[in-house]
N, C-alpha and C positions, 0 to 999 in steps of 0.2 A: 924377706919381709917377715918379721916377728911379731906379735902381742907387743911387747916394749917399746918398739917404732912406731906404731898406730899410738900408742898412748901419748908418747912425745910428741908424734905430729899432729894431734890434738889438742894437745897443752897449748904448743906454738900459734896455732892458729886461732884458738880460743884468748891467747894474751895478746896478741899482736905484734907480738914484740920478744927477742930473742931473751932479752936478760930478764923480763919479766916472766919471761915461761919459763925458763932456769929456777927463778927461787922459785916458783906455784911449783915446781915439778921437785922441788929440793937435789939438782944434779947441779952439776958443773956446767957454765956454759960451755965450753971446747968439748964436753964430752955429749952434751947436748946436741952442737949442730954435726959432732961428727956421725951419731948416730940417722941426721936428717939426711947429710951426705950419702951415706950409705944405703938407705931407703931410696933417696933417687937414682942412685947408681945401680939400686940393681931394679926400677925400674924401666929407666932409660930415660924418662923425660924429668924438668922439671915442676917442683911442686909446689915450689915459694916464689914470689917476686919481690925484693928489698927493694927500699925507698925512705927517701926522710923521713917521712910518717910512720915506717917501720915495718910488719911484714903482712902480705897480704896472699892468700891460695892462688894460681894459676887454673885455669880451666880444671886441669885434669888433677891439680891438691884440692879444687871444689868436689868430684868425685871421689875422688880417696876418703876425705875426711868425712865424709857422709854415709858411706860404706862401713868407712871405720867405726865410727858411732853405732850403725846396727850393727856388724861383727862384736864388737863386746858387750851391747846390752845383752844381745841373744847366749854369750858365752857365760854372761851373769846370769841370767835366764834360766839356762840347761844347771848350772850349777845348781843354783835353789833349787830347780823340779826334780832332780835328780835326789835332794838329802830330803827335800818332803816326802819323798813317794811312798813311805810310810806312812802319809795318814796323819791326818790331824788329832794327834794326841795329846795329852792334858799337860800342859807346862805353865810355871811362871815367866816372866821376860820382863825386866827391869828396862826401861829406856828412859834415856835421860838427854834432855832435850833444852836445845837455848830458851827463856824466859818471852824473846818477841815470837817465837814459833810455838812455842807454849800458847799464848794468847790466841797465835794465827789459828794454828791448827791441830791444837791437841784438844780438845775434844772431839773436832771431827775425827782423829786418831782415834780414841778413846773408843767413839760407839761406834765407828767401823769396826772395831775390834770384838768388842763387845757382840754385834748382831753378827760377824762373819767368822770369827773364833770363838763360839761358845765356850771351850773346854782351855783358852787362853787368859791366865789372869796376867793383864797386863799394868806394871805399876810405874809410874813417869815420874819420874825429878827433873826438877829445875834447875841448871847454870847458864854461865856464859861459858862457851866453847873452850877456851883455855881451863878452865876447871873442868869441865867435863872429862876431858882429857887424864886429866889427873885421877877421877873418879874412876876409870873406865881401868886403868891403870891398875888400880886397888881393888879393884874386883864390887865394889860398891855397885855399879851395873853393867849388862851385857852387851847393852849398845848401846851408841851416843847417836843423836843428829846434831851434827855443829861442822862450825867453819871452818876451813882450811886446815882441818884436822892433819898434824906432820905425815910425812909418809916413811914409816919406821917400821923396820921388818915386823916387831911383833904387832903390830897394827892389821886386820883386813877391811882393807875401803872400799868401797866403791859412792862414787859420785850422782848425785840426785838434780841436783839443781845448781845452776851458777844467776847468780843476780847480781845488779850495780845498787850501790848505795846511793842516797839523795842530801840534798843540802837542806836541813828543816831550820826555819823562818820562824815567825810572828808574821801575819799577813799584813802588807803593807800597802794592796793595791795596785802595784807594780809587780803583778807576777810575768817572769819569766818560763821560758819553758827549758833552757837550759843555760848551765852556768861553767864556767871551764875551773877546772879543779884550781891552777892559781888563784882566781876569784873568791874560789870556795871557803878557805884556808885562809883567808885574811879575816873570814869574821872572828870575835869569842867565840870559841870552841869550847861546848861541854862534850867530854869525851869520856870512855870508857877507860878503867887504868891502862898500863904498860901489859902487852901479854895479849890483850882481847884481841880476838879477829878483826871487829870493824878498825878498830884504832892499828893494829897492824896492815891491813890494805890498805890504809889512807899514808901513812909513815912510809911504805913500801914504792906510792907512789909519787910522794913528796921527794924522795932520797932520790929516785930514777931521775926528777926534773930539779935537784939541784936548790932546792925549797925548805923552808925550816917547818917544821909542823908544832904551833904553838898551840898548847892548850890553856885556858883560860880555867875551866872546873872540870877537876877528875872526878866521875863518878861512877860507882857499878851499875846502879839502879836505874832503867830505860826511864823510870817514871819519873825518876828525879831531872833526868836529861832535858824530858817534856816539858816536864813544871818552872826548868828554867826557860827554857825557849817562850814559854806560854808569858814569863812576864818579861817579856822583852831584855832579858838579861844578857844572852847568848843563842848563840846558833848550834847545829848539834849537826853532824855527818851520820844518817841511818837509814837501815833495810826499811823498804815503801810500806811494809807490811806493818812495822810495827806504830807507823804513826796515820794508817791508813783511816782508820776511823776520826780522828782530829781534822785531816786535809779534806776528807767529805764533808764534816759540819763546818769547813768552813774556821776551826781554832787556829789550824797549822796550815804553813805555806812546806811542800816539797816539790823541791827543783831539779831534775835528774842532771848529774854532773860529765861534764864531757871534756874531750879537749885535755886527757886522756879523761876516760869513765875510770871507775871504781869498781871493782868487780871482787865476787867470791866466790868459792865453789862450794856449797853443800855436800857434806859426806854423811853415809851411814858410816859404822865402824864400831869391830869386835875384835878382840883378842884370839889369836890364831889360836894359841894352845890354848883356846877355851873350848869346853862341851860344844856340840853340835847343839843348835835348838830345829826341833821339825818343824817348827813354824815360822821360823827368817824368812823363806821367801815370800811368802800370805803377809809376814808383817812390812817388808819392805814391799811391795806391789801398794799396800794399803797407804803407808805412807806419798809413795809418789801419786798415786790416785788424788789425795789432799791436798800436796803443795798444785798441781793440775788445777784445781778447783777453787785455791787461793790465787791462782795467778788469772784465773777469767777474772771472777769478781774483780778484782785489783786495776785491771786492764781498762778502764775507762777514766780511772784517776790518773793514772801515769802515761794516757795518752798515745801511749808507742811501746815498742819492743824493750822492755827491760829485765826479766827474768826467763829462762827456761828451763825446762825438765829435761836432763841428759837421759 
């Protein structure tokens, strides 16, 4: 049993589904279940149960994968404690962060930052995840928060949050409380361009079920997204958080999608052959602390289990 086997049998059981934790994991599937093979083999029982539905933990893959989870946070953990133990000394740290997480919880970033890194100037830019990406690349900043950021050697990730996306409305009266992704996808879709995260999860699962994913209006801008929806133009597929303040007053209808869900996984992420910073792990504990805090508030709107903090 290796690091790399717990990571995949995590992937698998977090997708539900073999070909869908292939691409989230970017491996091959045969190289995929041979490594699950082998993890069961050498622990003698099994850890998946297959089914039309698709894959589901066993007793004892319910154990594993829970373990699993603490074994690498704590391995994440040790790491950071280890390159801070020098001391919180005086650095800049550039993070550059999606535009609805911006809203969500970059200022809580900000003056967490602020009051518990005195000697931390910390400066945030705004993208969508696929330019981040690009940024991050260029040296423009040190770390990204964004979606389903590739897994490519010169990349270091580790994963914060996985959450489903929702079906945003014009309220009509007839609220649902879930809507099954073929459903979803039949309305005008205003969507992010080719390349974005969200628009990527939703095409990712449209292609798995054999579905066309039509867009109606491409747009960058979440606000523009809103602004159609708001005049009944189109419907728009997006993270709870970012229309959460609309679905409260009452402007916006979201409808958590099922039948499959929509899911993504939040990463931090830095360039290996970049400088050590001593305050990565103070800045990433800080960050998960906020999205924790965004998901209680959140939690009465969306009614049930839709985000968590890995």
């Amino acid at each position: 049993m290796n690091l790399r086997q717990l990571k995949y049998f995590i992937g698998v059981v977090d997708a539900g589904n073999m070909t869908r934790a292939a691409a989230q994991l970017h491996v091959a599937q045969t190289a995929l279940g041979m490594q699950i093979k082998q993890l069961e083999a050498d622990l003698g029982v099994a850890l998946l149960v297959r089914h039309s539905r698709g894959i589901e933990p066993t007793r004892a893959g319910t154990l594993l994968y829970d373990r699993a989870l603490e074994i690498l946070k704590l391995i994440e953990e040790t790491r950071n404690q280890v390159i801070a133990a020098e001391g919180d000394l005086g650095e800049t740290i550039r993070l550059g962060i999606t535009p609805a997480l911006m809203a969500a919880i970059g200022p809580d970033i900000a003056l967490a930052v602020r009051e518990g890194m005195p000697r931390v100037f910390l400066s945030m830019a705004e993208a969508m995840s696929h330019v981040l990406t690009g940024m991050l690349e260029r040296g423009e900043v040190d770390f990204i928060l964004g979606y389903d950021t590739p897994d490519q050697p010169q990349f270091a990730r580790m994963a914060l949050m996985q959450d489903e996306l929702f079906l945003v409305t014009k309220p009509n009266g007839k609220a649902k409380r879930t809507v099954s992704f073929a459903e979803a996808i039949k309305a005008d879709l205003a969507m992010p361009e080719a390349g974005d995260a969200v628009r990527n999860a939703v095409l990712r699962v449209a292609r798995e079920l054999g579905l066309e994913l039509k867009v109606a209006y491409e747009v960058r801008s979440v606000s523009a997204m809103k602004s159609l929806v708001f005049r009944g133009e189109a419907a728009s597929i997006l993270p709870l958080f970012s229309v959460a303040e609309e679905v409260d007053a009452g402007k916006l209808a979201a409808t958590q999608i099922k039948a499959p869900a929509v899911s993504r996984t939040l990463y931090v992420t830095s360039l290996r052959q970049a400088g050590l910073f001593r305050n990565s792990a103070r800045l990433t504990d800080t960050i998960r602390r906020s999205l924790e805090g965004m998901i209680e508030r959140l939690r009465p709107i969306a009614q049930q289990q839709w985000a968590r903090v890995l």
